[in-house]
N, C-alpha and C positions, 0 to 999 in steps of 0.2 A: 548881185555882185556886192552890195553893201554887205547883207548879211553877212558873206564869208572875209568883208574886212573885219567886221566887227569881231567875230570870232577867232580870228587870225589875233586881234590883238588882245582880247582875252585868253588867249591860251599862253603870248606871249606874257601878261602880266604878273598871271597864276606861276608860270615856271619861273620866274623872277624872284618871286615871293617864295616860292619852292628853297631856290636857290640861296636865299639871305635866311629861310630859316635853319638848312644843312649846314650853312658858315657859321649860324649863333650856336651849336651844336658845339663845335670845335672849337671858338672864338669867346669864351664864356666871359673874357673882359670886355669886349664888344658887345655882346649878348643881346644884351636890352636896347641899343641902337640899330643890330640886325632885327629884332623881332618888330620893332617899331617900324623899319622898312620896311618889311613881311606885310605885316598890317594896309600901309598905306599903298602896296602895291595891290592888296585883295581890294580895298576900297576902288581903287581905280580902276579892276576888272568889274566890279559891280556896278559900279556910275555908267562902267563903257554900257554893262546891258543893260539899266534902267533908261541910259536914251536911245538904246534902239527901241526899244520896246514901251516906250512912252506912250502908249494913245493919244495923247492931250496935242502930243505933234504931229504923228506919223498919223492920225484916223481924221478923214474928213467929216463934220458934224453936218 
């Protein structure tokens, strides 16, 4: 059940980031503020999978 949160909110973050880079498209005076969002929302889909798939937490030694 965990996995399909995690992925639940990777998919939401990616379409987020989706989403602010299609605005920086149109918005070229905003641009560099959408794609900086863009950015920081792919960072946040990454970090979400780096801790599920942490061994260091998730594997017992």
């Amino acid at each position: 059940m965990i996995g399909l949160a995690v992925m639940e909110n990777v998919r939401r973050y990616r379409a987020i980031a989706s989403l602010c880079r299609q605005a920086a498209a149109f918005r070229p005076i905003q641009g560099g503020s959408l794609l900086a969002q863009a950015a920081d929302w792919e960072d946040r889909a990454v970090a979400e999978l780096e801790r599920y798939f942490d061994c260091s937490t998730a594997c017992p030694r």
